[in-house]
Every structure is written in C-alpha cells, then in structure tokens.
PQR file with spaces between the fields and no chain letter, atoms N, CA, C, O and H, PARSE charges and radii, in Angstrom:
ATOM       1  N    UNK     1    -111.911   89.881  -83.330 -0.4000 1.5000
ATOM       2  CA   UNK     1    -111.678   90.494  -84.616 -0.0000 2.0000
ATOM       3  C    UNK     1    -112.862   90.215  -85.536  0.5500 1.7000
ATOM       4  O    UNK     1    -113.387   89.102  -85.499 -0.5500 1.4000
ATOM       5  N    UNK     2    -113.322   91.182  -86.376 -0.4000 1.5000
ATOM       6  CA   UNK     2    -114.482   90.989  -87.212 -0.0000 2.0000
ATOM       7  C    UNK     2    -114.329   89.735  -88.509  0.5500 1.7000
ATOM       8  O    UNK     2    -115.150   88.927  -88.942 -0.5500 1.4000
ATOM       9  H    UNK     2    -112.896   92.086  -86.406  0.4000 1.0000
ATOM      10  N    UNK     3    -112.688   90.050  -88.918 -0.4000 1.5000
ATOM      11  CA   UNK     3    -112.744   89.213  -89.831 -0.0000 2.0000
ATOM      12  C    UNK     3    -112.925   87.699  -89.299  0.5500 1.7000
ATOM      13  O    UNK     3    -113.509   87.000  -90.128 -0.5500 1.4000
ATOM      14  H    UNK     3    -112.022   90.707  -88.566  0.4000 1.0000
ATOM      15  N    UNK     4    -112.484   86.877  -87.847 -0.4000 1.5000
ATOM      16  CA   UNK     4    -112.429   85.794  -87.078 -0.0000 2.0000
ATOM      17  C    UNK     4    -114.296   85.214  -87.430  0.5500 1.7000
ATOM      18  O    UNK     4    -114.747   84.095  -87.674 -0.5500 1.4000
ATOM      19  H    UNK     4    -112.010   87.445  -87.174  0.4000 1.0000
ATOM      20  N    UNK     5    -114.995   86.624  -87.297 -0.4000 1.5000
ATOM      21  CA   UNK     5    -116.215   86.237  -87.363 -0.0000 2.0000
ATOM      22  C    UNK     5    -117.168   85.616  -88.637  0.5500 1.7000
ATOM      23  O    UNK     5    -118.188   84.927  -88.591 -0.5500 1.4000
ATOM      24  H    UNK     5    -114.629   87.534  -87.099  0.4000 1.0000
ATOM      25  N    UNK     6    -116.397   86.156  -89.794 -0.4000 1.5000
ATOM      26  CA   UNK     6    -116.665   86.291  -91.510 -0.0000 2.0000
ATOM      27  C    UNK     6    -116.292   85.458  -91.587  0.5500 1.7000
ATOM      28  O    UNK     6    -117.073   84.870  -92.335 -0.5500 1.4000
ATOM      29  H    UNK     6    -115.569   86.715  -89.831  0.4000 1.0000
ATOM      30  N    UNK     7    -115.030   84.380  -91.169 -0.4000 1.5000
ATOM      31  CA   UNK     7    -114.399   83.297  -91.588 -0.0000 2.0000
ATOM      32  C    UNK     7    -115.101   82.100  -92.071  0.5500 1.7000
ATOM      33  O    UNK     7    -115.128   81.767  -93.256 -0.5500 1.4000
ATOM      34  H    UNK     7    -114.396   84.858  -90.562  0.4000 1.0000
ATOM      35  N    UNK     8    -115.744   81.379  -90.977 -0.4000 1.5000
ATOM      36  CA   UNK     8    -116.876   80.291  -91.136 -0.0000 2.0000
ATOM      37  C    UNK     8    -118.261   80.314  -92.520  0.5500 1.7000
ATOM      38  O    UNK     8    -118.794   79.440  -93.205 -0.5500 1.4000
ATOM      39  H    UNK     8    -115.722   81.649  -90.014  0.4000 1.0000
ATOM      40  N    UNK     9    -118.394   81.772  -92.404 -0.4000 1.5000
ATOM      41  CA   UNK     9    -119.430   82.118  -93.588 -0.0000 2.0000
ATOM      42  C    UNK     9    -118.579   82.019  -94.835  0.5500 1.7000
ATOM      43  O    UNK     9    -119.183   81.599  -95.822 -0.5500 1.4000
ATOM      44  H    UNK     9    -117.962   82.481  -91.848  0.4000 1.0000
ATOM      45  N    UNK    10    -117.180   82.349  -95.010 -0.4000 1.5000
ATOM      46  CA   UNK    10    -116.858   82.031  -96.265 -0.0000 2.0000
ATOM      47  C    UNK    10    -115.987   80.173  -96.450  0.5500 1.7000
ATOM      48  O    UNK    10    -115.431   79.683  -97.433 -0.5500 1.4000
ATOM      49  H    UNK    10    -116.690   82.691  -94.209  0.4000 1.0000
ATOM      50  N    UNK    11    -116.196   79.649  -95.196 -0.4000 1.5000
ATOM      51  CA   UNK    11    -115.801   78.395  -95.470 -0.0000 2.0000
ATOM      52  C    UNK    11    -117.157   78.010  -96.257  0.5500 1.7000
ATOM      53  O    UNK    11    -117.174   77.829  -97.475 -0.5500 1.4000
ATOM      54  H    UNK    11    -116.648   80.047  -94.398  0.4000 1.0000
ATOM      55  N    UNK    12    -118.184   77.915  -95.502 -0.4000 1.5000
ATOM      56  CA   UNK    12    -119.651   77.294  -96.344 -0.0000 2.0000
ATOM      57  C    UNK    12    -119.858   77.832  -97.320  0.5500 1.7000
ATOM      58  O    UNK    12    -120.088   76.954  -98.150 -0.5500 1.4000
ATOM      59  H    UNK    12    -118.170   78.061  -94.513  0.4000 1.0000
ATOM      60  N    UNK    13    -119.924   78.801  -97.772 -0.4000 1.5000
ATOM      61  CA   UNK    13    -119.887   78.713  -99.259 -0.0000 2.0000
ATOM      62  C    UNK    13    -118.594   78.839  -99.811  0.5500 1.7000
ATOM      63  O    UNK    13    -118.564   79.612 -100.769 -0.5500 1.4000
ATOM      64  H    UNK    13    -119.737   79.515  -97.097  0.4000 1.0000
ATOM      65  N    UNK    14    -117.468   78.299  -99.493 -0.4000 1.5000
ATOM      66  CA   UNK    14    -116.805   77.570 -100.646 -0.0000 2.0000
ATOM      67  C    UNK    14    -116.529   75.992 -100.798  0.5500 1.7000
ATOM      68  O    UNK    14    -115.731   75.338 -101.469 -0.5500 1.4000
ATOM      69  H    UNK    14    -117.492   77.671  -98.715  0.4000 1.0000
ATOM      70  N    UNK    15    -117.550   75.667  -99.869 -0.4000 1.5000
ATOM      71  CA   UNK    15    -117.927   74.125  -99.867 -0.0000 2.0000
ATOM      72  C    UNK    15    -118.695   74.098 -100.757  0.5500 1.7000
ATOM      73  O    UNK    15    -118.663   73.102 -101.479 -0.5500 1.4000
ATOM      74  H    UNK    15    -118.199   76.198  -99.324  0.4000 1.0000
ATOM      75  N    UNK    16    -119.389   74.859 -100.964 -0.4000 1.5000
ATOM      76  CA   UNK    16    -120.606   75.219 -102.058 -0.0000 2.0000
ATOM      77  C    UNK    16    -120.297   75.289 -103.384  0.5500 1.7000
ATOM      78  O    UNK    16    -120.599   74.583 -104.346 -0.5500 1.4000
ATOM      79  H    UNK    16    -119.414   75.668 -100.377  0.4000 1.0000
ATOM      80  N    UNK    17    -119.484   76.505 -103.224 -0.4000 1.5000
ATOM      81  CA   UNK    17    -119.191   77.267 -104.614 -0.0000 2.0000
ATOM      82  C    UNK    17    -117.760   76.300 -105.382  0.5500 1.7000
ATOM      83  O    UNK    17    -117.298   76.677 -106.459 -0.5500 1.4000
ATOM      84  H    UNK    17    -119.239   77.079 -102.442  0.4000 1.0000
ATOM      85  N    UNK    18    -117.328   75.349 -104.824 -0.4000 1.5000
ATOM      86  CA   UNK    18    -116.025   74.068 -105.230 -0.0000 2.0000
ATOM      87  C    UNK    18    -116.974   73.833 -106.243  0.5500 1.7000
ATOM      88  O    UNK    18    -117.010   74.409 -107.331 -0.5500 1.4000
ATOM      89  H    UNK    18    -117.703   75.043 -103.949  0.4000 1.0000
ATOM      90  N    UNK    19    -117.789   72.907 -105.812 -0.4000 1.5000
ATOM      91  CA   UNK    19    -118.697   72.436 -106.588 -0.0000 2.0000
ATOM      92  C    UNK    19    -118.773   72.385 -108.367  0.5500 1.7000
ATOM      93  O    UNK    19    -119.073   71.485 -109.151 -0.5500 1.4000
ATOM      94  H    UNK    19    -117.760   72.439 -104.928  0.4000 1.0000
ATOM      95  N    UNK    20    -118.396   73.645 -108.529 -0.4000 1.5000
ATOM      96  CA   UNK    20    -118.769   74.490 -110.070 -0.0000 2.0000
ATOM      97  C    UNK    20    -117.672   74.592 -110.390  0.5500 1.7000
ATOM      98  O    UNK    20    -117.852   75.435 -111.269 -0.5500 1.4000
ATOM      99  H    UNK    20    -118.153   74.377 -107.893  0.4000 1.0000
ATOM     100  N    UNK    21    -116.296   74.361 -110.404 -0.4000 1.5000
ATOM     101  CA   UNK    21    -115.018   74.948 -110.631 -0.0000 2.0000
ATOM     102  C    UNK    21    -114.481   75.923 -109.518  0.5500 1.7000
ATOM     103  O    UNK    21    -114.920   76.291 -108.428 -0.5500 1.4000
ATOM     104  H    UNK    21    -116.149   73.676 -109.690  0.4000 1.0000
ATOM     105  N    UNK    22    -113.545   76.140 -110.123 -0.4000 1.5000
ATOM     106  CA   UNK    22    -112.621   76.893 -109.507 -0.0000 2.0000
ATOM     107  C    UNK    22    -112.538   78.385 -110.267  0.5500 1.7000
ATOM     108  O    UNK    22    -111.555   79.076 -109.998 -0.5500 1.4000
ATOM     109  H    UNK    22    -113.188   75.841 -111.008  0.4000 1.0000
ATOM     110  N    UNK    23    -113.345   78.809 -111.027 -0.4000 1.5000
ATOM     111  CA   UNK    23    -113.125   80.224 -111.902 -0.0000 2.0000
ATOM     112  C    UNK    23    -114.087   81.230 -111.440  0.5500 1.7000
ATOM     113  O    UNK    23    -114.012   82.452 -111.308 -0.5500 1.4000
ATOM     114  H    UNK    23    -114.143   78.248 -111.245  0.4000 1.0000
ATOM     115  N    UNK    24    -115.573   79.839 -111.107 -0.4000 1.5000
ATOM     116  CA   UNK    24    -116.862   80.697 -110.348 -0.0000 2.0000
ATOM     117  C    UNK    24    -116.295   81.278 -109.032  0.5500 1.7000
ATOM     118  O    UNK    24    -116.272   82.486 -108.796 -0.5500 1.4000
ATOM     119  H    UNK    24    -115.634   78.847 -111.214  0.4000 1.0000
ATOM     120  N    UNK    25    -115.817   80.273 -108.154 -0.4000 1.5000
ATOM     121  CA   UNK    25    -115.578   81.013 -106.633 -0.0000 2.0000
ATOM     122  C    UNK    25    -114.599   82.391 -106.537  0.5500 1.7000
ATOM     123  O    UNK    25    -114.779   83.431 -105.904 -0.5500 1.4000
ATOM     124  H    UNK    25    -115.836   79.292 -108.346  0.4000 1.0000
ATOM     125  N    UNK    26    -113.658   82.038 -107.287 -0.4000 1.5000
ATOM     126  CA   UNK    26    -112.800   83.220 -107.865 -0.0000 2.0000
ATOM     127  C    UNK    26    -113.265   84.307 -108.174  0.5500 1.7000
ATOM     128  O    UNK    26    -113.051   85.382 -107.613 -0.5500 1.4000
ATOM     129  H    UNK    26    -113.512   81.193 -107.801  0.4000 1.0000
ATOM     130  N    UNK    27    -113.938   84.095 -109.097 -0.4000 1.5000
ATOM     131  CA   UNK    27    -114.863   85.399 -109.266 -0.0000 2.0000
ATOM     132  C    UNK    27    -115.713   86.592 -108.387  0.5500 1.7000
ATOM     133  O    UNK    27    -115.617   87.808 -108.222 -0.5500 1.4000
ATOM     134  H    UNK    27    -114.112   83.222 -109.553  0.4000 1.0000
ATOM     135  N    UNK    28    -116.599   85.492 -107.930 -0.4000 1.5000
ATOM     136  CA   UNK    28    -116.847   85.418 -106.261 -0.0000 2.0000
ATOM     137  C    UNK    28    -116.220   86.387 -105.238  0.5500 1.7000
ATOM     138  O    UNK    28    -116.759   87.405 -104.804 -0.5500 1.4000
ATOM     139  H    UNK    28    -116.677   84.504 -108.065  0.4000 1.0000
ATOM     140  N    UNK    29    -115.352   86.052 -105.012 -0.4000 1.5000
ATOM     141  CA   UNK    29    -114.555   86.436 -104.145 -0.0000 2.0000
ATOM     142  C    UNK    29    -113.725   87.931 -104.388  0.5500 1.7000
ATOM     143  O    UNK    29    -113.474   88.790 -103.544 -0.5500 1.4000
ATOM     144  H    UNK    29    -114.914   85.225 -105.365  0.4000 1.0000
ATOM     145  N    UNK    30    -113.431   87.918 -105.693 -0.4000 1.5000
ATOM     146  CA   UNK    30    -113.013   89.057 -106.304 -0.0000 2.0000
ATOM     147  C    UNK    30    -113.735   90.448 -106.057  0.5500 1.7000
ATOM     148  O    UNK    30    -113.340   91.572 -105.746 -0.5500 1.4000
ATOM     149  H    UNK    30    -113.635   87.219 -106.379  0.4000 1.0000
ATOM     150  N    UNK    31    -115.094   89.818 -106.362 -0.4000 1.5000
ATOM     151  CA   UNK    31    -115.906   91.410 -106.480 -0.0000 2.0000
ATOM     152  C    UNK    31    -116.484   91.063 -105.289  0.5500 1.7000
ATOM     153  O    UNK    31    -117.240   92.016 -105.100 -0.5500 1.4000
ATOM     154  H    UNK    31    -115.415   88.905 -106.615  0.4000 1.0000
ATOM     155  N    UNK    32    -116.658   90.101 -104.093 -0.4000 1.5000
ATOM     156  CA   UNK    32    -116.826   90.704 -103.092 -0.0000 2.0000
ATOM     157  C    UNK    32    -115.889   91.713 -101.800  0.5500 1.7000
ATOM     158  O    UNK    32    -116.174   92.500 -100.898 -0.5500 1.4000
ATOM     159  H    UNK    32    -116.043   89.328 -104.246  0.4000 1.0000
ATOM     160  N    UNK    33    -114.646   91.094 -102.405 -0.4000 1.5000
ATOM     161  CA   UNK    33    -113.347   91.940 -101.671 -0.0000 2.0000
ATOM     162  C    UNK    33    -113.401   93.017 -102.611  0.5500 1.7000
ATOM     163  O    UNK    33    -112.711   93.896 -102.096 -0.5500 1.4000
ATOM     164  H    UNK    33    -114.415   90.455 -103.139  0.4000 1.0000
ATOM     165  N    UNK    34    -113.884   93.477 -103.814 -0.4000 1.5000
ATOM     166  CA   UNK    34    -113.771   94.796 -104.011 -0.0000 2.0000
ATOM     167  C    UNK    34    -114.907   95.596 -103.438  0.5500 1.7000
ATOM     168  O    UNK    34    -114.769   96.802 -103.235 -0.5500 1.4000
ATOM     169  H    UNK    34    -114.444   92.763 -104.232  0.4000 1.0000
ATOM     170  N    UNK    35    -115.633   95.184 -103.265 -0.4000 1.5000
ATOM     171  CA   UNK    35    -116.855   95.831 -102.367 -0.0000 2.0000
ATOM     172  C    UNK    35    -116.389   96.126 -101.461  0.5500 1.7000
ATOM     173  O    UNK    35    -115.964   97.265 -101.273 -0.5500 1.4000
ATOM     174  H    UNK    35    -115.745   94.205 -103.430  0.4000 1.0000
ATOM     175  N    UNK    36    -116.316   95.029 -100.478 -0.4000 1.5000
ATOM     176  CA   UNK    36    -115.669   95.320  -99.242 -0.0000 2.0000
ATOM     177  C    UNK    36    -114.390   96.962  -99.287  0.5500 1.7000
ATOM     178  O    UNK    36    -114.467   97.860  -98.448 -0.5500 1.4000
ATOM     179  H    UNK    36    -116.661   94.103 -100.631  0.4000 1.0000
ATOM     180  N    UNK    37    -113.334   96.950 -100.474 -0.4000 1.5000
ATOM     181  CA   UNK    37    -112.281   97.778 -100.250 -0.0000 2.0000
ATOM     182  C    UNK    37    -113.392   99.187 -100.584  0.5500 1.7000
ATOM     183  O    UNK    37    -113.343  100.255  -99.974 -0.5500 1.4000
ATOM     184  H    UNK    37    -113.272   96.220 -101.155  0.4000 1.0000
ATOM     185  N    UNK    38    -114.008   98.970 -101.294 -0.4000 1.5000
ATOM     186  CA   UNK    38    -114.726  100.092 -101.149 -0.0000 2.0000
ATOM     187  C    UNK    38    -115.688  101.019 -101.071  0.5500 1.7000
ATOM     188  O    UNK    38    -116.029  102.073 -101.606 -0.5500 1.4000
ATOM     189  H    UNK    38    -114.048   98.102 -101.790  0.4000 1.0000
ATOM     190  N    UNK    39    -116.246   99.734  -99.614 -0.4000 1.5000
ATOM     191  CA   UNK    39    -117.346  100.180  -98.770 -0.0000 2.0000
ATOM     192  C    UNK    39    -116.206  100.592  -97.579  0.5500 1.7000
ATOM     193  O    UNK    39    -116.710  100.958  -96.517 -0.5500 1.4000
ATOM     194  H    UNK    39    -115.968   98.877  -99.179  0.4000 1.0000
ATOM     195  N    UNK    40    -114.965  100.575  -97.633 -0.4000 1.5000
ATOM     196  CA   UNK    40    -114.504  100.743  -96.357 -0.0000 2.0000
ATOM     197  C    UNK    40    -113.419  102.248  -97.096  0.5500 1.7000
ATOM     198  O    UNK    40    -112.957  102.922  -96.176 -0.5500 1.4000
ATOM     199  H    UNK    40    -114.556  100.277  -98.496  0.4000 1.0000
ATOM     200  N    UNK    41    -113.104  102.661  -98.219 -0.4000 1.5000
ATOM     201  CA   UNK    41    -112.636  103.597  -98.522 -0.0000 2.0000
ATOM     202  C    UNK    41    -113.552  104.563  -98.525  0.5500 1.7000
ATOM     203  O    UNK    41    -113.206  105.726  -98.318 -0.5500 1.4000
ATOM     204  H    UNK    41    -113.480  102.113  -98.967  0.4000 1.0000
ATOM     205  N    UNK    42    -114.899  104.217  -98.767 -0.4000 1.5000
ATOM     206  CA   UNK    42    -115.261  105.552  -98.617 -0.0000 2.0000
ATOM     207  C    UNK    42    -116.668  105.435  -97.331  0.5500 1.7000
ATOM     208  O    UNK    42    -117.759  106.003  -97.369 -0.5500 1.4000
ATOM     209  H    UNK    42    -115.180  103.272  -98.935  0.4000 1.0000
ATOM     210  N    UNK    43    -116.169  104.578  -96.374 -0.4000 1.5000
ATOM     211  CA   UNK    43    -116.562  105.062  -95.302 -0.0000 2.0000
ATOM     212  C    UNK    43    -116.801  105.989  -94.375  0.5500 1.7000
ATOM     213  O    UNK    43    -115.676  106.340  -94.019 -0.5500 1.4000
ATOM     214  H    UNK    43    -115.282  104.117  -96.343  0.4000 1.0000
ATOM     215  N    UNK    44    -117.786  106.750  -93.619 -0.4000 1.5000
ATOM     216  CA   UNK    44    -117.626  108.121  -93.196 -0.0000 2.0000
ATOM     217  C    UNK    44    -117.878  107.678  -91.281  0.5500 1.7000
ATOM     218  O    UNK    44    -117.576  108.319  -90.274 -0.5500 1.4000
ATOM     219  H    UNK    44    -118.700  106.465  -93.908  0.4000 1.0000
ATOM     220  N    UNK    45    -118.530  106.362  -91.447 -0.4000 1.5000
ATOM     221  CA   UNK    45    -118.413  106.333  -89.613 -0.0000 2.0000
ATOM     222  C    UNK    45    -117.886  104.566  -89.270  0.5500 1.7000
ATOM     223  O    UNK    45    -117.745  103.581  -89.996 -0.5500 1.4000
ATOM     224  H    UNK    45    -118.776  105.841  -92.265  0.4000 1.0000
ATOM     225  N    UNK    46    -117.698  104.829  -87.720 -0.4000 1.5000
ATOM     226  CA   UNK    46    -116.895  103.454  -87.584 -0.0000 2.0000
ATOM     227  C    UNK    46    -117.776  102.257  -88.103  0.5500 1.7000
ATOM     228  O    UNK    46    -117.123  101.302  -88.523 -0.5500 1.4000
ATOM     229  H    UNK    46    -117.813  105.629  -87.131  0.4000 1.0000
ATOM     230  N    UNK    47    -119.100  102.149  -88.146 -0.4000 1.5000
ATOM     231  CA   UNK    47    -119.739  101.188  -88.657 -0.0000 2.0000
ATOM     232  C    UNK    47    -119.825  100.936  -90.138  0.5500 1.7000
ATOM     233  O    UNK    47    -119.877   99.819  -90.653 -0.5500 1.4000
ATOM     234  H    UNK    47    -119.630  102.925  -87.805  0.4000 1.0000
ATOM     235  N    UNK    48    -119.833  102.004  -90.720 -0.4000 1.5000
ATOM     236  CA   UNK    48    -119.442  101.528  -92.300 -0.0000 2.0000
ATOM     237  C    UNK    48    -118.040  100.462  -92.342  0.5500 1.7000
ATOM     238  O    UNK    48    -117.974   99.239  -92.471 -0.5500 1.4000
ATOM     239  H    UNK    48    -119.791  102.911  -90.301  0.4000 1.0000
ATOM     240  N    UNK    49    -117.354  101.142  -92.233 -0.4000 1.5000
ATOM     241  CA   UNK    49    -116.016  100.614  -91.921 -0.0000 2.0000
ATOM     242  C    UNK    49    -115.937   99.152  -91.121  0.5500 1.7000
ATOM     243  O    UNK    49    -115.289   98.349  -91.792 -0.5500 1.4000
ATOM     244  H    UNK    49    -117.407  102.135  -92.128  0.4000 1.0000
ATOM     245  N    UNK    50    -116.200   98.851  -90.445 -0.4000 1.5000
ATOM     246  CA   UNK    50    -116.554   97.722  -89.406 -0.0000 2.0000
ATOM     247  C    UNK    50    -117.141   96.542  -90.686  0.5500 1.7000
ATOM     248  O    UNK    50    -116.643   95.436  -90.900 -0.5500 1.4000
ATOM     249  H    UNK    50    -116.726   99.504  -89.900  0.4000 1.0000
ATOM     250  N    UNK    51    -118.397   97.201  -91.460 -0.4000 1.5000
ATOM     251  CA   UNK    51    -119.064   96.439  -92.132 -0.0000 2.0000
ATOM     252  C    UNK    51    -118.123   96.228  -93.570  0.5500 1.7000
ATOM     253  O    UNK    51    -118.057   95.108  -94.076 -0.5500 1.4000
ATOM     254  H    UNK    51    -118.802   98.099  -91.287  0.4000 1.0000
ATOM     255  N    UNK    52    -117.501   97.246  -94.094 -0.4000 1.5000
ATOM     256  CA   UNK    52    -116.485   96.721  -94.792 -0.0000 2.0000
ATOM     257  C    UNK    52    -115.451   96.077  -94.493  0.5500 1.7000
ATOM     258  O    UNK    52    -114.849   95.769  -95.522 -0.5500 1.4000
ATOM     259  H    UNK    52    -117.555   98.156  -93.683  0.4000 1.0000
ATOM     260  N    UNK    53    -114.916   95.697  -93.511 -0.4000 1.5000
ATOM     261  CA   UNK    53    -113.982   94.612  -92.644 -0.0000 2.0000
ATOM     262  C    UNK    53    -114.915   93.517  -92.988  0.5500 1.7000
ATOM     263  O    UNK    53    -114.388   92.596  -93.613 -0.5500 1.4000
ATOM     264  H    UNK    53    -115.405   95.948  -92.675  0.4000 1.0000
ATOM     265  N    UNK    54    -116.212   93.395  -92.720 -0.4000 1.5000
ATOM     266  CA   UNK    54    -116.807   92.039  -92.389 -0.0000 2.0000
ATOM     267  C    UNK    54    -116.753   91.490  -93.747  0.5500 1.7000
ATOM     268  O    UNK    54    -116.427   90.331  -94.003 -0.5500 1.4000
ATOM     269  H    UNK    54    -116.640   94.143  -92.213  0.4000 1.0000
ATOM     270  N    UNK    55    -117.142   92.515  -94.734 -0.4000 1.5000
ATOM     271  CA   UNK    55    -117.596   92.163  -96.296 -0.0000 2.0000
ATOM     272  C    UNK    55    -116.047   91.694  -96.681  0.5500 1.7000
ATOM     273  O    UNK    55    -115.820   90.534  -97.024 -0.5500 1.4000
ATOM     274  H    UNK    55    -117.407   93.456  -94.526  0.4000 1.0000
ATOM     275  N    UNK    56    -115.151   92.558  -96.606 -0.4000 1.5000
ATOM     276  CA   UNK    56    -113.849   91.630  -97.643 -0.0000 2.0000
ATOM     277  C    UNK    56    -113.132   90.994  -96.758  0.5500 1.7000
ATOM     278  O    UNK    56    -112.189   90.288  -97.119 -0.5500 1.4000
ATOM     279  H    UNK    56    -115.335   93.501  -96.328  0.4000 1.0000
C-alpha cells in the first residue's frame, strides 16, 4: 500500500516538528492532506492519483 510507504516519512518529521508545539505540526499536516485531497480530486491518470495517496 502507498500509504504503508509515506508512514515512516511522516514519523521523522513529527519527531521534528514536536519540537515547536503542537499547533505548528497541525498545521502541517492540515495543508498537506489538503493537497494531497486535491491533487487526487482532480487527478486525470493513475499516477497523479497514486502521488496524491502518497502526499495525504
């Protein structure tokens, strides 16, 4: 599964991003899962899509 693969990359940086609070990583995370929803809504081939799985 793609997301199995993304997992580890978002453990290290939130070993990272702890660091600063808890409002920064949040943030973080927010607008990268909105990317992700919509790099994968308006996807037109299986690899867009694939790569928006990986992103959110």
């Amino acid at each position: 599964s793609i997301i199995s693969l993304a997992c580890p990359i978002g453990c290290y940086m939130n070993t990272i991003l702890m660091k600063t609070g808890r409002k920064i990583p949040l943030v973080v995370v927010g607008y990268t899962c909105t990317a992700g929803w919509i790099i994968m809504a308006t996807s037109y081939t299986v690899e867009q899509l694939i790569f928006g799985r990986f992103v959110a």
